[in-house]
N, CA, C and O atoms as a GROMACS GRO file, in nm:
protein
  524
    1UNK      N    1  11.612  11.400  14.240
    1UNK     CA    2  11.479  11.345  14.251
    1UNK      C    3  11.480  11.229  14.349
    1UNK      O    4  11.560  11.137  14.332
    2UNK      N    5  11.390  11.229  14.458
    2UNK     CA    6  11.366  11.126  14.509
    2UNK      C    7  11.269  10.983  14.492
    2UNK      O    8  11.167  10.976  14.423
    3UNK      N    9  11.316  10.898  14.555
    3UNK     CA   10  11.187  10.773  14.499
    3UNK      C   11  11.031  10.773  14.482
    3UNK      O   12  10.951  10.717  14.408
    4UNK      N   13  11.024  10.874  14.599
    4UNK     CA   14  10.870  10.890  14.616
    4UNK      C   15  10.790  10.986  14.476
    4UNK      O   16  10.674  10.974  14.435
    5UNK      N   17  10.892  11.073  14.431
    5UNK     CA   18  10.875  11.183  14.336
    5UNK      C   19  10.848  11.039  14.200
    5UNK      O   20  10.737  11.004  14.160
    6UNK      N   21  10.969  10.988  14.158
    6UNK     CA   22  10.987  10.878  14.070
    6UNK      C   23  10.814  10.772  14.066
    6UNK      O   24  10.745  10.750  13.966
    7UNK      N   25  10.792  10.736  14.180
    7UNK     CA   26  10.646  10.657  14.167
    7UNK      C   27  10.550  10.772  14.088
    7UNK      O   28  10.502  10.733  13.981
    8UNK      N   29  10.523  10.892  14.124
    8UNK     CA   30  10.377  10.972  14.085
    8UNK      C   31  10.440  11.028  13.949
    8UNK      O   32  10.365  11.099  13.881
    9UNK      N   33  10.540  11.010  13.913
    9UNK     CA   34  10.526  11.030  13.755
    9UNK      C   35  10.512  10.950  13.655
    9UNK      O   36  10.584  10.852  13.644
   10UNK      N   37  10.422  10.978  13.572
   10UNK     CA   38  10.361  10.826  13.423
   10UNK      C   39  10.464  10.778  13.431
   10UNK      O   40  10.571  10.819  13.479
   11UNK      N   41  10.415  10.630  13.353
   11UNK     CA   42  10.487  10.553  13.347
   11UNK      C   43  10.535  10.550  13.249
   11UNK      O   44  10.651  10.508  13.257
   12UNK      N   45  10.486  10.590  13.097
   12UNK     CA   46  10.510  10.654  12.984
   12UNK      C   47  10.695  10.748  12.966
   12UNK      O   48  10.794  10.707  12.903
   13UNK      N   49  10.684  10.841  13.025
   13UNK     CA   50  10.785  10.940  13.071
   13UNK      C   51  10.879  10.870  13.123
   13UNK      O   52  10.987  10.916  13.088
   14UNK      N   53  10.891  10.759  13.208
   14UNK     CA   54  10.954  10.701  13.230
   14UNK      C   55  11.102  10.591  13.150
   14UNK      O   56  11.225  10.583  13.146
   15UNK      N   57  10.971  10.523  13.098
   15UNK     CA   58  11.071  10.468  12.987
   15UNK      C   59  11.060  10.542  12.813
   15UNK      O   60  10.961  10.574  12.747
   16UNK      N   61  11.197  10.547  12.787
   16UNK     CA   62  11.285  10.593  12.703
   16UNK      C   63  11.357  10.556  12.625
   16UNK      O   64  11.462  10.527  12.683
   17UNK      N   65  11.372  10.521  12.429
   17UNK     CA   66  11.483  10.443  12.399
   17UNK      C   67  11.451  10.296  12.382
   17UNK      O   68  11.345  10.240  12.410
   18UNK      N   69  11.590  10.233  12.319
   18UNK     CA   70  11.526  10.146  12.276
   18UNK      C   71  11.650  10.037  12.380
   18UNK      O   72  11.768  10.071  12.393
   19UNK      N   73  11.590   9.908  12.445
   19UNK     CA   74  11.714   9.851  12.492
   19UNK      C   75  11.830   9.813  12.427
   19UNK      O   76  11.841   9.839  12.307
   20UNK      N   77  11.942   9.740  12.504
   20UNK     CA   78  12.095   9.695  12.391
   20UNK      C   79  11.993   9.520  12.310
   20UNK      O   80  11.991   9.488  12.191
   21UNK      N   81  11.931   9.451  12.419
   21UNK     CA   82  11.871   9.336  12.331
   21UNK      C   83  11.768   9.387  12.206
   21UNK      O   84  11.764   9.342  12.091
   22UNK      N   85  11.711   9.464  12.250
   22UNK     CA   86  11.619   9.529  12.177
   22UNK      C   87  11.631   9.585  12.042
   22UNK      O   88  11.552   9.586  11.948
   23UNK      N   89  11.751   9.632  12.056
   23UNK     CA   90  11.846   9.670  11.962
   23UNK      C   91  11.955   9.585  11.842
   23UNK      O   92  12.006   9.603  11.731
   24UNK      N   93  11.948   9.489  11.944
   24UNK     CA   94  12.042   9.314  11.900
   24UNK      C   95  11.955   9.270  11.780
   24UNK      O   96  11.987   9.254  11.662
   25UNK      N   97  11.828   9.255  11.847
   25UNK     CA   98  11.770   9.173  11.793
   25UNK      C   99  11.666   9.216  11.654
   25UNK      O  100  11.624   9.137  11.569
   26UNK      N  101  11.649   9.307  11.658
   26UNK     CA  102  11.653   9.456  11.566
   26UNK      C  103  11.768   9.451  11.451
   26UNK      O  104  11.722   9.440  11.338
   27UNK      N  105  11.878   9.455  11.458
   27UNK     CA  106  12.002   9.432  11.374
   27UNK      C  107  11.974   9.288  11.323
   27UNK      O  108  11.963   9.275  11.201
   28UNK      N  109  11.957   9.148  11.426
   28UNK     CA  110  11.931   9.058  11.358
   28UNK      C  111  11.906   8.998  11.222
   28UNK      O  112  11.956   8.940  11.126
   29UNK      N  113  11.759   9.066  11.296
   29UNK     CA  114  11.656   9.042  11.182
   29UNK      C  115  11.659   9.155  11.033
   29UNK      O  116  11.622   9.115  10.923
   30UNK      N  117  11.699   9.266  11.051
   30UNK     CA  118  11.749   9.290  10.924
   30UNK      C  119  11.813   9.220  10.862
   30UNK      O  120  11.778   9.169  10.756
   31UNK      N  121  11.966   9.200  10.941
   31UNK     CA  122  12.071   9.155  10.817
   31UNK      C  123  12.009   9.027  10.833
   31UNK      O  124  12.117   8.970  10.848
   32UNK      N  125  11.943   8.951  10.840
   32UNK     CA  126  11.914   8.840  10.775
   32UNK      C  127  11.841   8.847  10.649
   32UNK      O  128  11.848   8.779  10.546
   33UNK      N  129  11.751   8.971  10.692
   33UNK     CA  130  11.677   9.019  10.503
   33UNK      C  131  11.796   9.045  10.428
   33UNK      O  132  11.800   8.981  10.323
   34UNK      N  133  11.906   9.131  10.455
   34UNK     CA  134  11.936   9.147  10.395
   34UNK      C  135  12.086   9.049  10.364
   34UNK      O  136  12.171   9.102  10.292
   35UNK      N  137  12.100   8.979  10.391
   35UNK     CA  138  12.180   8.852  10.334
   35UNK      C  139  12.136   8.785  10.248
   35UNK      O  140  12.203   8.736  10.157
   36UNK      N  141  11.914   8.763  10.277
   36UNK     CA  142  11.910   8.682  10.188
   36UNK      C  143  11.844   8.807  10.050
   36UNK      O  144  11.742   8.759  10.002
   37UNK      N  145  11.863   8.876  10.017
   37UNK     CA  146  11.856   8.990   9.934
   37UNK      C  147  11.992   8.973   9.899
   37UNK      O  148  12.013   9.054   9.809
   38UNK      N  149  12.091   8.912   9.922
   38UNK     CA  150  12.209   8.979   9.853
   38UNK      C  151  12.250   8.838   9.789
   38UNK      O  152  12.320   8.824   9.689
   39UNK      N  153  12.179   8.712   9.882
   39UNK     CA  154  12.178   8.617   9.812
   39UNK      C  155  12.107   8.555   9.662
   39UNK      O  156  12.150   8.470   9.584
   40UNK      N  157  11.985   8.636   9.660
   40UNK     CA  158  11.886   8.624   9.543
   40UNK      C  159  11.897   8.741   9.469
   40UNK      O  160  11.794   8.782   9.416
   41UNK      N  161  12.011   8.809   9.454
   41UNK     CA  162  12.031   8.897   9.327
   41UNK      C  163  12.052   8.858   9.241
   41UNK      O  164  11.991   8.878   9.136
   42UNK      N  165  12.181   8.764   9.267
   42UNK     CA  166  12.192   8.705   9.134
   42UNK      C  167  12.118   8.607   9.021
   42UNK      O  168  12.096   8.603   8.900
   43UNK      N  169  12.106   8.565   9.087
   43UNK     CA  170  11.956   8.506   9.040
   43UNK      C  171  11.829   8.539   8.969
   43UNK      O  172  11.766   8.468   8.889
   44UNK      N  173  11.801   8.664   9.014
   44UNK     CA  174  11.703   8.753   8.966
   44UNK      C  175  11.765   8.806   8.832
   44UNK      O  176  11.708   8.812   8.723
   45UNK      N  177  11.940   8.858   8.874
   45UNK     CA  178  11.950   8.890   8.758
   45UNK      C  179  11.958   8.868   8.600
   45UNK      O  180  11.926   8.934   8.501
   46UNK      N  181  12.048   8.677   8.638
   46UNK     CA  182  12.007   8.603   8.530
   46UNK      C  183  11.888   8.594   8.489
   46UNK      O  184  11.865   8.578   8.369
   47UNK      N  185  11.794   8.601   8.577
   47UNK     CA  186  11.658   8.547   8.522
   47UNK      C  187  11.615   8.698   8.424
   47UNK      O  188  11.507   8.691   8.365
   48UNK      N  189  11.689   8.816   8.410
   48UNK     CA  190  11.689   8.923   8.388
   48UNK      C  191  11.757   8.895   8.232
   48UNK      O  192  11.689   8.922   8.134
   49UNK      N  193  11.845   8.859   8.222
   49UNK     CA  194  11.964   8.815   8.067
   49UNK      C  195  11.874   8.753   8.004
   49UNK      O  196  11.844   8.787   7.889
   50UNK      N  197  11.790   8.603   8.096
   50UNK     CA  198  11.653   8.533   8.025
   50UNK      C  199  11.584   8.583   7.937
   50UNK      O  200  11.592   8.558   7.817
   51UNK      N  201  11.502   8.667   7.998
   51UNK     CA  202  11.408   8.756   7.978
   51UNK      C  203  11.437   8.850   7.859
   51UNK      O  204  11.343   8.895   7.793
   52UNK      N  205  11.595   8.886   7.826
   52UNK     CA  206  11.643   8.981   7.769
   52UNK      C  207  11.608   8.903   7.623
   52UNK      O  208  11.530   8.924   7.531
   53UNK      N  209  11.718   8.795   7.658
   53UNK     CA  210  11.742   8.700   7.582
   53UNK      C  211  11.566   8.626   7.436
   53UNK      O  212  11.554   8.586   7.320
   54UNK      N  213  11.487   8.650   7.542
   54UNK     CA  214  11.384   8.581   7.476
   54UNK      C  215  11.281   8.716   7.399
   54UNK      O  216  11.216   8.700   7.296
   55UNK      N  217  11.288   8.847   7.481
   55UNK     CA  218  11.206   8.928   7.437
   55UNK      C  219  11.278   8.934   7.308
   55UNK      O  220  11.216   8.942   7.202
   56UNK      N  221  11.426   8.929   7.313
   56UNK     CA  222  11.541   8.980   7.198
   56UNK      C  223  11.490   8.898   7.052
   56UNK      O  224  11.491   8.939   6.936
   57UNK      N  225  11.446   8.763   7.111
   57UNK     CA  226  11.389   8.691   7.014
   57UNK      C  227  11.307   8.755   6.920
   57UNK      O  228  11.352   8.809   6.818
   58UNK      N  229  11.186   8.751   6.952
   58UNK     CA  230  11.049   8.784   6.954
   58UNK      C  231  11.078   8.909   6.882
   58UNK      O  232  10.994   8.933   6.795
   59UNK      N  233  11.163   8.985   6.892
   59UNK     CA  234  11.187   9.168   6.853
   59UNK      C  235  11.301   9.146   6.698
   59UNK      O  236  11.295   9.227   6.606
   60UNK      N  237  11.396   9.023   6.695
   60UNK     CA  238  11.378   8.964   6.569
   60UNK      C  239  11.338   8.910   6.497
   60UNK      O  240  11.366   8.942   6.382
   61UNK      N  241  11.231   8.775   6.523
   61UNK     CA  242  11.167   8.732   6.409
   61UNK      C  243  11.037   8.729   6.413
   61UNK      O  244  10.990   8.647   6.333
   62UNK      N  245  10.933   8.806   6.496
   62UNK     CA  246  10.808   8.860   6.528
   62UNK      C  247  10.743   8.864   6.304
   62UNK      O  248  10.769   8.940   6.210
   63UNK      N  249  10.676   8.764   6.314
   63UNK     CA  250  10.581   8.814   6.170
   63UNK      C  251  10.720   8.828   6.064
   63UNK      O  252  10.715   8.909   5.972
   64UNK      N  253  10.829   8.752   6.082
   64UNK     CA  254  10.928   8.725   5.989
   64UNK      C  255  10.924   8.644   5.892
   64UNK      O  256  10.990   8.641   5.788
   65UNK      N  257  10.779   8.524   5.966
   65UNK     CA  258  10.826   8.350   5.890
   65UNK      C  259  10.965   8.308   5.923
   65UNK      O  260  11.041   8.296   5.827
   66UNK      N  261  11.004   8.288   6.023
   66UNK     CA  262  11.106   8.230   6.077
   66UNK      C  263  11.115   8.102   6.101
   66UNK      O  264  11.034   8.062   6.185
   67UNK      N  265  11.184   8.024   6.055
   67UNK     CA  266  11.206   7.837   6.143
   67UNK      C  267  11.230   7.857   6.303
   67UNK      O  268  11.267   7.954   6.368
   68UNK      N  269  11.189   7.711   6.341
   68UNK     CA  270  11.266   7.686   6.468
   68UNK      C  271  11.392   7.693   6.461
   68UNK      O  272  11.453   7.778   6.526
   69UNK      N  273  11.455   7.605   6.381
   69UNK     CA  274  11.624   7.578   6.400
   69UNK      C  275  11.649   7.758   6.373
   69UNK      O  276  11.714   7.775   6.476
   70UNK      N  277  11.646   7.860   6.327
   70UNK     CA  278  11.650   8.010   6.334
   70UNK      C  279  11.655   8.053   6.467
   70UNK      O  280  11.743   8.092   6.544
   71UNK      N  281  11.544   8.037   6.472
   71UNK     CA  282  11.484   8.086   6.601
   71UNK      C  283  11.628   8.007   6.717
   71UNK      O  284  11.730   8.064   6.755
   72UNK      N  285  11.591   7.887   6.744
   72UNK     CA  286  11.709   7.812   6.826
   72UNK      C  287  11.845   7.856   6.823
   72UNK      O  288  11.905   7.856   6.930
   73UNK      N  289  11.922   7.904   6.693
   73UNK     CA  290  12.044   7.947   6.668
   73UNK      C  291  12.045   8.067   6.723
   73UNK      O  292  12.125   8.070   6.816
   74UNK      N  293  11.982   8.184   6.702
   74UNK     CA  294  11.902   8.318   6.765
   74UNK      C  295  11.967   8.283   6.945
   74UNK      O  296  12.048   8.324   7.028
   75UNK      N  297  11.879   8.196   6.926
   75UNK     CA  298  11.869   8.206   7.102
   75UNK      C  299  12.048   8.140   7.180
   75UNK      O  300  12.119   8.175   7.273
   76UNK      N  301  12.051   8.068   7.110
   76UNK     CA  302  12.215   8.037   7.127
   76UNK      C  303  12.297   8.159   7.152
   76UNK      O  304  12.340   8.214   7.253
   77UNK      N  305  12.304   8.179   7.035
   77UNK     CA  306  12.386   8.334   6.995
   77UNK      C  307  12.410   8.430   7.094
   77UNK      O  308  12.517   8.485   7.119
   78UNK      N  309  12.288   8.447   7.156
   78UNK     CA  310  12.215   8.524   7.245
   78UNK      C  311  12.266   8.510   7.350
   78UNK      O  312  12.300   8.610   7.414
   79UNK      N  313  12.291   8.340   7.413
   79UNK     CA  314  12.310   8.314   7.554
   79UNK      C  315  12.420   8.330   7.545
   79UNK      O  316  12.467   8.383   7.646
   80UNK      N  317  12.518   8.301   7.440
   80UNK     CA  318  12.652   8.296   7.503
   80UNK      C  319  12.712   8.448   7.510
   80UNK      O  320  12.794   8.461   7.602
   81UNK      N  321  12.680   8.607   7.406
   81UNK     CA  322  12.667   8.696   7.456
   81UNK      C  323  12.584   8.731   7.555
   81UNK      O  324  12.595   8.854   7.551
   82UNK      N  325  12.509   8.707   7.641
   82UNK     CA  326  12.469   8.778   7.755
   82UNK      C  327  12.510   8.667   7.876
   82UNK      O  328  12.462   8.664   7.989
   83UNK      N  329  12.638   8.556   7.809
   83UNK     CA  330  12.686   8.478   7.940
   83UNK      C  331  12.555   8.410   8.074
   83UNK      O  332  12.562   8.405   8.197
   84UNK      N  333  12.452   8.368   7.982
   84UNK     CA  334  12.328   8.327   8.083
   84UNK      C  335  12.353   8.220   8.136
   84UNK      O  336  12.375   8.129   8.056
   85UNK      N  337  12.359   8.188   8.272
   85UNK     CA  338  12.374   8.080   8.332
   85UNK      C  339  12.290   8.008   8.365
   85UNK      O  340  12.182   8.034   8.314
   86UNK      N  341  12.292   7.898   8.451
   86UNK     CA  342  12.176   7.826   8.548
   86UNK      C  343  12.050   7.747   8.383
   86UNK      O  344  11.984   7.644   8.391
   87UNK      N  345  12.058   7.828   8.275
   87UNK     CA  346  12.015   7.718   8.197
   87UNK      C  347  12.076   7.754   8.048
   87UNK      O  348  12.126   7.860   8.011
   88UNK      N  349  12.060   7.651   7.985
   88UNK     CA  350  12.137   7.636   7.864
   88UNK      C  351  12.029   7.686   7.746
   88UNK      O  352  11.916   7.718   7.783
   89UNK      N  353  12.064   7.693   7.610
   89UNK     CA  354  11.976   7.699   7.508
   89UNK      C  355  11.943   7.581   7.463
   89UNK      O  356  11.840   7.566   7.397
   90UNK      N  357  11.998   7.512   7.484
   90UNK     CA  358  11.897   7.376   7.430
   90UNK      C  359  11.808   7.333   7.536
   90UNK      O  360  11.728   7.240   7.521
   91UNK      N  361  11.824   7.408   7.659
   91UNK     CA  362  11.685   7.360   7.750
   91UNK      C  363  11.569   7.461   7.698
   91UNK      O  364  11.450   7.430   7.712
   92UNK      N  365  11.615   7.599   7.630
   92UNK     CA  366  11.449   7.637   7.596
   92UNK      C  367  11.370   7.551   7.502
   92UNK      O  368  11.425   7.481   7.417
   93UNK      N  369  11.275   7.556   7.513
   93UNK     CA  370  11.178   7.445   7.426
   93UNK      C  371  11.065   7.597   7.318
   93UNK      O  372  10.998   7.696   7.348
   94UNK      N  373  11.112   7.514   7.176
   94UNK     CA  374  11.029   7.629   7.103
   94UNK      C  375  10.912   7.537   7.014
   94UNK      O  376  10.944   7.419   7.025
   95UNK      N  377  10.869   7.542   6.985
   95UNK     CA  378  10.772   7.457   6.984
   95UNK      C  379  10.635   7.546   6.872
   95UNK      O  380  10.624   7.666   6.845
   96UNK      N  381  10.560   7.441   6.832
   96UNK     CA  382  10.497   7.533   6.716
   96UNK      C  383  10.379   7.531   6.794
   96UNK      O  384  10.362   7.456   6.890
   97UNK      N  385  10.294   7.618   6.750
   97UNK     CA  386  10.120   7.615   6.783
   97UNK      C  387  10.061   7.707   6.634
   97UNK      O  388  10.123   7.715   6.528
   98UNK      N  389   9.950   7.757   6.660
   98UNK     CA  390   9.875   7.782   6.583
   98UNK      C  391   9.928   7.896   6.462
   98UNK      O  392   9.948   7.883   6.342
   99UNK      N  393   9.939   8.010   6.555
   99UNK     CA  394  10.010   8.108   6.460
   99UNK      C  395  10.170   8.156   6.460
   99UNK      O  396  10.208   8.272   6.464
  100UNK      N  397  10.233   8.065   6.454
  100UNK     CA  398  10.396   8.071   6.490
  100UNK      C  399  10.464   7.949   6.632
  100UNK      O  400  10.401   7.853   6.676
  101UNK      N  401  10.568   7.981   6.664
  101UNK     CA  402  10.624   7.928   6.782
  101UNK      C  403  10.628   7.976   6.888
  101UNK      O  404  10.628   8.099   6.886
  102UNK      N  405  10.632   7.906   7.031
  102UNK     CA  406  10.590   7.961   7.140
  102UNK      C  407  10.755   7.892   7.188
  102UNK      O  408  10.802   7.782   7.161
  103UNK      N  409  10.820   8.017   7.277
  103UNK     CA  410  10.927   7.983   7.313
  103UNK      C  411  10.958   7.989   7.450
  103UNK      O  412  10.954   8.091   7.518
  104UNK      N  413  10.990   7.870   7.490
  104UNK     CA  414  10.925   7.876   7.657
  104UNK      C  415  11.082   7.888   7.716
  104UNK      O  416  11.172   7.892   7.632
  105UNK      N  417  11.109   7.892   7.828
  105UNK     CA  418  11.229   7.921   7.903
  105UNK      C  419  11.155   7.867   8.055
  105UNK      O  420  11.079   7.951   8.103
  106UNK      N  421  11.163   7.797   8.098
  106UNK     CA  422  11.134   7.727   8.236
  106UNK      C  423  11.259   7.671   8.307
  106UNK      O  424  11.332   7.590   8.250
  107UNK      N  425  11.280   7.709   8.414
  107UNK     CA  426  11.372   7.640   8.477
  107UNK      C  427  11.345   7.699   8.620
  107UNK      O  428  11.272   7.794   8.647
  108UNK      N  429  11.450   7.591   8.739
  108UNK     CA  430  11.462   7.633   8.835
  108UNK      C  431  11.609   7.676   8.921
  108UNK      O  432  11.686   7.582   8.937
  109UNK      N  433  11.637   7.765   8.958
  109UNK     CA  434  11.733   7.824   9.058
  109UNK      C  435  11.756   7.768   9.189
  109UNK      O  436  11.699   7.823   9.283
  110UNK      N  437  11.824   7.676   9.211
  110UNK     CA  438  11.878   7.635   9.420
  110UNK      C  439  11.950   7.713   9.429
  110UNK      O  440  12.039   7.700   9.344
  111UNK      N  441  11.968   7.832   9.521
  111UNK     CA  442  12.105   7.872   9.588
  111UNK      C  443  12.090   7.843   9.731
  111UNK      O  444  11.995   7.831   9.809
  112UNK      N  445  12.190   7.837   9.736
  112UNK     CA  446  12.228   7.841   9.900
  112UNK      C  447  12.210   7.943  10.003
  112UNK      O  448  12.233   8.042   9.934
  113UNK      N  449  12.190   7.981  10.099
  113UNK     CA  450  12.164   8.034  10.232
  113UNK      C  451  12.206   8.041  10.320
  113UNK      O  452  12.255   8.149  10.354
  114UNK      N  453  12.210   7.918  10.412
  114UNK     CA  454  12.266   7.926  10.534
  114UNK      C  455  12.252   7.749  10.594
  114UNK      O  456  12.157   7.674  10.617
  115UNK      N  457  12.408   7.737  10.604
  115UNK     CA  458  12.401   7.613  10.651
  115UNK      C  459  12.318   7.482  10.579
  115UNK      O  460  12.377   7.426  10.487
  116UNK      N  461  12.180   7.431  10.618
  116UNK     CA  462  12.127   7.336  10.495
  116UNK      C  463  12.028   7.394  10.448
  116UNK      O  464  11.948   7.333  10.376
  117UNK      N  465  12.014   7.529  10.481
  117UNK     CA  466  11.889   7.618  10.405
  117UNK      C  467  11.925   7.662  10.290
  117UNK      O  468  12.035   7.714  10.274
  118UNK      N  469  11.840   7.648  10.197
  118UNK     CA  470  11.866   7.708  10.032
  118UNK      C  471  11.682   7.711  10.036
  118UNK      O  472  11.587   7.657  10.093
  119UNK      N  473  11.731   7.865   9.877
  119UNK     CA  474  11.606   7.909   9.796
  119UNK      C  475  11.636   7.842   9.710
  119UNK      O  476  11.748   7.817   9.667
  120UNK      N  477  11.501   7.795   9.665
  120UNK     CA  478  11.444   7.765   9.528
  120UNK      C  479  11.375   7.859   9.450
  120UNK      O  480  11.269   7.901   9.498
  121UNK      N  481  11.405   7.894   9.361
  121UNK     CA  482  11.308   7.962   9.253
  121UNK      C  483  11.275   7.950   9.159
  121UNK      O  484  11.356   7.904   9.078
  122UNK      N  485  11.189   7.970   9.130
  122UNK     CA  486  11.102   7.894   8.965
  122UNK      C  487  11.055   7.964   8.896
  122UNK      O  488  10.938   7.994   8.917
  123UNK      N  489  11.128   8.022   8.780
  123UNK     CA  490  11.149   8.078   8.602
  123UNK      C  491  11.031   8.047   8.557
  123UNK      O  492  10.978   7.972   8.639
  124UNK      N  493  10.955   8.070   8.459
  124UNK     CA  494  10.839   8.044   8.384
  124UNK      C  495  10.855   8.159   8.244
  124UNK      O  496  10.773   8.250   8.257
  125UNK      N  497  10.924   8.170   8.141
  125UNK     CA  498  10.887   8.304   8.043
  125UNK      C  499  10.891   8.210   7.902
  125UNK      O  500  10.970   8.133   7.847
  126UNK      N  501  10.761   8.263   7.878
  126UNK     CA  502  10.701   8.238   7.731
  126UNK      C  503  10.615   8.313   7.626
  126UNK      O  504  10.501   8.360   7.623
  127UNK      N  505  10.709   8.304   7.551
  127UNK     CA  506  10.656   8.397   7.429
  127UNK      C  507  10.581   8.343   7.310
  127UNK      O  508  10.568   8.222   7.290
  128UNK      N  509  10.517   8.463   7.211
  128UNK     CA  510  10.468   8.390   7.095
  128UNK      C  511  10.554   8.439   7.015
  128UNK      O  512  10.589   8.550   7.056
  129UNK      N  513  10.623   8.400   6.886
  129UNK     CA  514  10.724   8.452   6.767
  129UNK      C  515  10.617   8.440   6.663
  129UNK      O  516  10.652   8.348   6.589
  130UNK      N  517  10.501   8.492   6.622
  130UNK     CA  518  10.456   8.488   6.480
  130UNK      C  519  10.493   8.470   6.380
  130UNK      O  520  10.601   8.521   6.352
  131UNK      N  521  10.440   8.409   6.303
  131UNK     CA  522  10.474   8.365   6.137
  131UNK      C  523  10.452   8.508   6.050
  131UNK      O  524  10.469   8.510   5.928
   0.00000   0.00000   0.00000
């Protein structure tokens, strides 16, 4: 093919593919999702044992007439079989209201990232335990 042939065909047809930067920068930006995806698993997952941990409650002394200090020992018990980290059982707060105790689990997660970048994430799970 000559040059002159090369001008009168689209320009479309022409280009093809993806470039090597194009391509660079493409890889980039994935593995950066996915670093920080591999960084906030764990995290998620504890917040997963949490969750376990408190529904587990609720599925024992639900309409039992249960105490707090019960309830609190419960939840102890609990953390140290499902090895829950990042917060303790004496940070859940159980607390009475109208028709039973409301058992809150709040906390927050820093991990690290990259260099002085870190996620924060912020827990919120609260239940009602009926009388």
């Amino acid at each position: 093919m000559n040059l002159k042939a090369l001008k009168n065909e689209p320009i479309l047809r022409r280009q093809a593919g993806m470039t090597t930067l194009g391509l660079l920068i493409l890889v980039v930006f994935v593995g950066i999702f996915a670093f920080a995806a591999i960084r906030l698993t764990p995290v998620y997952l504890n917040y997963l044992k949490v969750v376990g941990v408190v529904n587990g409650v609720v599925e024992e002394f639900d309409t039992t007439g249960a105490s707090r200090s019960e309830i609190m020992s419960s939840i102890s018990r609990r953390f140290d079989i499902e090895s829950v980290s990042e917060i303790r059982a004496k940070d859940v707060k159980v607390k009475a209201v109208g028709n039973g105790y409301e058992v809150v689990a709040a906390y927050s997660h820093k991990t690290p990232f990259m260099a002085n970048v870190s996620f924060v994430v912020d827990f919120d799970k609260r239940v009602v335990v009926r009388r």
